[in-house]
TIVO-2410 file (N, C-alpha, C; in nm, 3 decimals):
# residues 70
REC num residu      c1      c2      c3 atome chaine
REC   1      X   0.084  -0.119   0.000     N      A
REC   1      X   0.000   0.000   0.000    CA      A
REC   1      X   0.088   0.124   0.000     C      A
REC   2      X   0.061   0.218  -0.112     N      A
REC   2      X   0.111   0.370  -0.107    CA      A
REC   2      X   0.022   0.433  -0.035     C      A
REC   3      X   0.091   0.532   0.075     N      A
REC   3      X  -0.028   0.649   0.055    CA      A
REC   3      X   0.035   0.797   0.026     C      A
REC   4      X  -0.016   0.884  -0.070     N      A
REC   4      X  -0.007   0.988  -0.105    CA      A
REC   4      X  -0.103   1.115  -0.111     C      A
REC   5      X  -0.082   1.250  -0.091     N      A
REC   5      X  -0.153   1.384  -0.051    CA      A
REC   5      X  -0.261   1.359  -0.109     C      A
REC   6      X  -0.383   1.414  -0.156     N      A
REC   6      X  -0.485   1.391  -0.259    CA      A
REC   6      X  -0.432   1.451  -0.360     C      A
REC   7      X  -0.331   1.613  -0.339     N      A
REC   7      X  -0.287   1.715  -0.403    CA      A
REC   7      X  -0.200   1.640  -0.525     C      A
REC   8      X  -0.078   1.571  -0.478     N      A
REC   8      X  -0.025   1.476  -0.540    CA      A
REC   8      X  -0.069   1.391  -0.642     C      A
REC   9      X  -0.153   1.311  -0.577     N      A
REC   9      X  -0.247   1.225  -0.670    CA      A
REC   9      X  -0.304   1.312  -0.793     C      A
REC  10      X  -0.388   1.360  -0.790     N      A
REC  10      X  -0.458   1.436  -0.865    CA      A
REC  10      X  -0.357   1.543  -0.957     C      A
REC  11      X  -0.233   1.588  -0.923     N      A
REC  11      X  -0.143   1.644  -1.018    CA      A
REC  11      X  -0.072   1.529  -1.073     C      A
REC  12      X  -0.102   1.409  -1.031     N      A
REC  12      X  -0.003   1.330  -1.148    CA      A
REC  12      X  -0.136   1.261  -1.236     C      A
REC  13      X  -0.241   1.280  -1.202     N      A
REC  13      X  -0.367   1.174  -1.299    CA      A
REC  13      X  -0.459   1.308  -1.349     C      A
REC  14      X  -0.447   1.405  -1.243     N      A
REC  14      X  -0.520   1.522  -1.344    CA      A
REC  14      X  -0.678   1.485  -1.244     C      A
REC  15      X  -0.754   1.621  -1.267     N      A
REC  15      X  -0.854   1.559  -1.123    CA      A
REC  15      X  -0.950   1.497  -1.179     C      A
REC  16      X  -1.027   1.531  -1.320     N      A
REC  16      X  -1.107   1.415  -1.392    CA      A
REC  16      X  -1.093   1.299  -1.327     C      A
REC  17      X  -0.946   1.219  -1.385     N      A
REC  17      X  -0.932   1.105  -1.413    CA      A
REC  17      X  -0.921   1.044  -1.221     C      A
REC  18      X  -0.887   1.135  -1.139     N      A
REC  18      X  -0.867   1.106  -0.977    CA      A
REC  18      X  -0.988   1.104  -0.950     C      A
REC  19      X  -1.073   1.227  -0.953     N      A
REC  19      X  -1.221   1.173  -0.922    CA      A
REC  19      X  -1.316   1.053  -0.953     C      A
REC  20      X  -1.239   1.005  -1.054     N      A
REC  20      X  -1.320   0.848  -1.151    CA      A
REC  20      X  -1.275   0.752  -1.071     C      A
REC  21      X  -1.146   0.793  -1.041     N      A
REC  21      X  -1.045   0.652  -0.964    CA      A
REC  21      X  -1.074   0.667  -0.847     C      A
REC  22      X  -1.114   0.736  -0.754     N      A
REC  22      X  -1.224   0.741  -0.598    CA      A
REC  22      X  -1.351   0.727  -0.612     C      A
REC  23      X  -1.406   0.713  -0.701     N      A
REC  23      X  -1.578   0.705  -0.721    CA      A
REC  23      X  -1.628   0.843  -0.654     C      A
REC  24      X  -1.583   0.957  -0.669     N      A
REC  24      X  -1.637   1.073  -0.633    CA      A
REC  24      X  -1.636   1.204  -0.785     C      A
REC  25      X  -1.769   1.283  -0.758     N      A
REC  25      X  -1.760   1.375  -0.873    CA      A
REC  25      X  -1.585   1.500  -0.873     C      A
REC  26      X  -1.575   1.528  -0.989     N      A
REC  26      X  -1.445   1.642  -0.967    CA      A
REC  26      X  -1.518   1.746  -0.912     C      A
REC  27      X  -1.614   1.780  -0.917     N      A
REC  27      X  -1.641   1.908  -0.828    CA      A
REC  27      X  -1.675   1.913  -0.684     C      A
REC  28      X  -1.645   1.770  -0.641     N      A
REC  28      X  -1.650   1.748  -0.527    CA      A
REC  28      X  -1.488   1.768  -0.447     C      A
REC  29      X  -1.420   1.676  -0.542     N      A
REC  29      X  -1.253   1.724  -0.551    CA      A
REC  29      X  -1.200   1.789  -0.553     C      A
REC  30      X  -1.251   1.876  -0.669     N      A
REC  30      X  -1.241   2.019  -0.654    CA      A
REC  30      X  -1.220   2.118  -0.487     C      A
REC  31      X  -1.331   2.119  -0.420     N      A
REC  31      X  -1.368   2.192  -0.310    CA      A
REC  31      X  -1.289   2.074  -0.237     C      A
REC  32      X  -1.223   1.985  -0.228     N      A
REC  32      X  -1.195   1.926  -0.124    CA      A
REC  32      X  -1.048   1.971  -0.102     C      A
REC  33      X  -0.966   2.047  -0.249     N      A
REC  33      X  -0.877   2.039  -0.244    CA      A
REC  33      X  -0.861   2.226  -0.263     C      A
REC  34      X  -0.973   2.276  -0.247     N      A
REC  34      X  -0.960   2.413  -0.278    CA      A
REC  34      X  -0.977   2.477  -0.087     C      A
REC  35      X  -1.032   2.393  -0.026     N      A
REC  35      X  -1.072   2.401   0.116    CA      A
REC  35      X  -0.962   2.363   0.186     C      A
REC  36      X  -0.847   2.323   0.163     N      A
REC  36      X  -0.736   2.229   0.227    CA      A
REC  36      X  -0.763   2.119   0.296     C      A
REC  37      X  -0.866   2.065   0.214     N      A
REC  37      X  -0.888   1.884   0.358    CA      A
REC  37      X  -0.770   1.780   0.322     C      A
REC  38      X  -0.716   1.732   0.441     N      A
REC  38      X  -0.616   1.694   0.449    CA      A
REC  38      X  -0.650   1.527   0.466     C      A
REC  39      X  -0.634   1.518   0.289     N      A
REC  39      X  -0.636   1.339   0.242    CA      A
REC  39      X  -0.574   1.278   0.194     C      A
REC  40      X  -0.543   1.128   0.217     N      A
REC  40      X  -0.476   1.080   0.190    CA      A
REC  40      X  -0.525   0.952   0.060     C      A
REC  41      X  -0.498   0.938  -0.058     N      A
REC  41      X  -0.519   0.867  -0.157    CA      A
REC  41      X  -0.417   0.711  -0.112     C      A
REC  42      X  -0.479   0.633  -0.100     N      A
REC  42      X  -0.427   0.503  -0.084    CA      A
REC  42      X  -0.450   0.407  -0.209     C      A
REC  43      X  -0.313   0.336  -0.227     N      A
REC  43      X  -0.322   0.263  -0.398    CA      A
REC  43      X  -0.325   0.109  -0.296     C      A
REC  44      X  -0.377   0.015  -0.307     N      A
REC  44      X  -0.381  -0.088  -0.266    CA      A
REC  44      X  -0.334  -0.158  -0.369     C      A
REC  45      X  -0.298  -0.280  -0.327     N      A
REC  45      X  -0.235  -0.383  -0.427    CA      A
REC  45      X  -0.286  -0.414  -0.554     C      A
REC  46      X  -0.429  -0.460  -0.535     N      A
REC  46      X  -0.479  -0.488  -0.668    CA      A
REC  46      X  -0.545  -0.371  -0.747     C      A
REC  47      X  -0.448  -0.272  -0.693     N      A
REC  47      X  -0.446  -0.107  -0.831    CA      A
REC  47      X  -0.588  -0.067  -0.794     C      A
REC  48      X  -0.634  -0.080  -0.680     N      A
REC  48      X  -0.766  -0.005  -0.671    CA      A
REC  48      X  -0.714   0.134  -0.553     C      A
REC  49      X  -0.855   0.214  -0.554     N      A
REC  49      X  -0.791   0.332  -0.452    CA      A
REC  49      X  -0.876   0.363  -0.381     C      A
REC  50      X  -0.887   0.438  -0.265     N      A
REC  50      X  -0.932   0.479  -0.150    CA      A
REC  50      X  -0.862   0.587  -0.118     C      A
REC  51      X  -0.938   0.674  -0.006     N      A
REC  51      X  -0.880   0.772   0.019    CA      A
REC  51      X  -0.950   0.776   0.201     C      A
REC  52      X  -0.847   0.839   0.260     N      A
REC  52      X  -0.879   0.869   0.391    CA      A
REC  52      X  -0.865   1.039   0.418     C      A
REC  53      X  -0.952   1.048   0.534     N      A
REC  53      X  -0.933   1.202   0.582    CA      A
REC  53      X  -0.878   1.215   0.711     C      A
REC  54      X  -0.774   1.261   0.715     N      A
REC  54      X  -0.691   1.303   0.880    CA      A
REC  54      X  -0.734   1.408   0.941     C      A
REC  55      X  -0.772   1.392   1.016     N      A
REC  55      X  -0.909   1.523   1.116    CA      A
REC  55      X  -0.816   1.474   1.279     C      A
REC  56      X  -0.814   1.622   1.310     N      A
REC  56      X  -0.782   1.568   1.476    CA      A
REC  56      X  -0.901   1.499   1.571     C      A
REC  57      X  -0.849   1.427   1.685     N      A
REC  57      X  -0.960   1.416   1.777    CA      A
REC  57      X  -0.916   1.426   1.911     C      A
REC  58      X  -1.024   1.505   1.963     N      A
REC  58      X  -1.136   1.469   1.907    CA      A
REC  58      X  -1.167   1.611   1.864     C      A
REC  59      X  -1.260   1.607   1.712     N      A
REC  59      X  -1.287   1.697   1.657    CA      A
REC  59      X  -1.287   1.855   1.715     C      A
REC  60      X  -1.239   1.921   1.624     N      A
REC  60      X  -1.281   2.043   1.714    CA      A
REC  60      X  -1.367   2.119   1.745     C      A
REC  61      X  -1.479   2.084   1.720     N      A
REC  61      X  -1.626   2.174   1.691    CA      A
REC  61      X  -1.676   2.124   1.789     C      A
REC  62      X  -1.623   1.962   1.823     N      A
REC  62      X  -1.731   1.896   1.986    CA      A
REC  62      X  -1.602   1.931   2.085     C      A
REC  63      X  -1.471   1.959   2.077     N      A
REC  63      X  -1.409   1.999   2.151    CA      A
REC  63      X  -1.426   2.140   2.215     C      A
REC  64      X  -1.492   2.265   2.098     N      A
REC  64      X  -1.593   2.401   2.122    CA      A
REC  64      X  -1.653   2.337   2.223     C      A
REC  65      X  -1.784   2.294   2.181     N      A
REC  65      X  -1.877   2.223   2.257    CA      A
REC  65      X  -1.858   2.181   2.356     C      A
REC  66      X  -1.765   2.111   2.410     N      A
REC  66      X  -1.752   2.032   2.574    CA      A
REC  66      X  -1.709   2.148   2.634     C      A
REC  67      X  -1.582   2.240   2.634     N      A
REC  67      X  -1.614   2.370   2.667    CA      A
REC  67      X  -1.657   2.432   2.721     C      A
REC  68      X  -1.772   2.418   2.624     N      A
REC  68      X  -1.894   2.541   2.641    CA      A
REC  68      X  -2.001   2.491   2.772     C      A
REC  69      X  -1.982   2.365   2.804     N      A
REC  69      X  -2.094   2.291   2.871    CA      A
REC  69      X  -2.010   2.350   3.050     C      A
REC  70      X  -1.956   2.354   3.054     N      A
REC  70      X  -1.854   2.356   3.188    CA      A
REC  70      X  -1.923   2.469   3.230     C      A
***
């Protein structure tokens, strides 16, 4: 297993052809990569791909939230 930026990926396949190879639309790709979400494109052995998202935890919006409850 590789894993590489989404940024990466998509400048070496072009984002058309990256969005086809994740089963997601490019204008979804688009904003994913115009927003800075921080993903990772995984090539698995039998040449298929996946992608993961690295988010801290615990999130920070329920980390606001617990916070706020105190």
């Amino acid at each position: 297993m590789e894993r590489i930026p989404l940024a990466d990926f998509c400048e070496a396949h072009g984002q058309t052809a990256a969005a086809k190879k994740l089963c997601i639309t490019q204008g979804a790709l688009s904003k994913a990569l115009r927003i800075g979400r921080k993903v990772d494109v995984i090539t698995h052995r039998d040449g298929s791909f996946s992608a993961e998202e690295i988010k801290p935890f615990p999130s920070q919006s329920q980390a606001s939230r617990d916070s706020e409850v105190v």
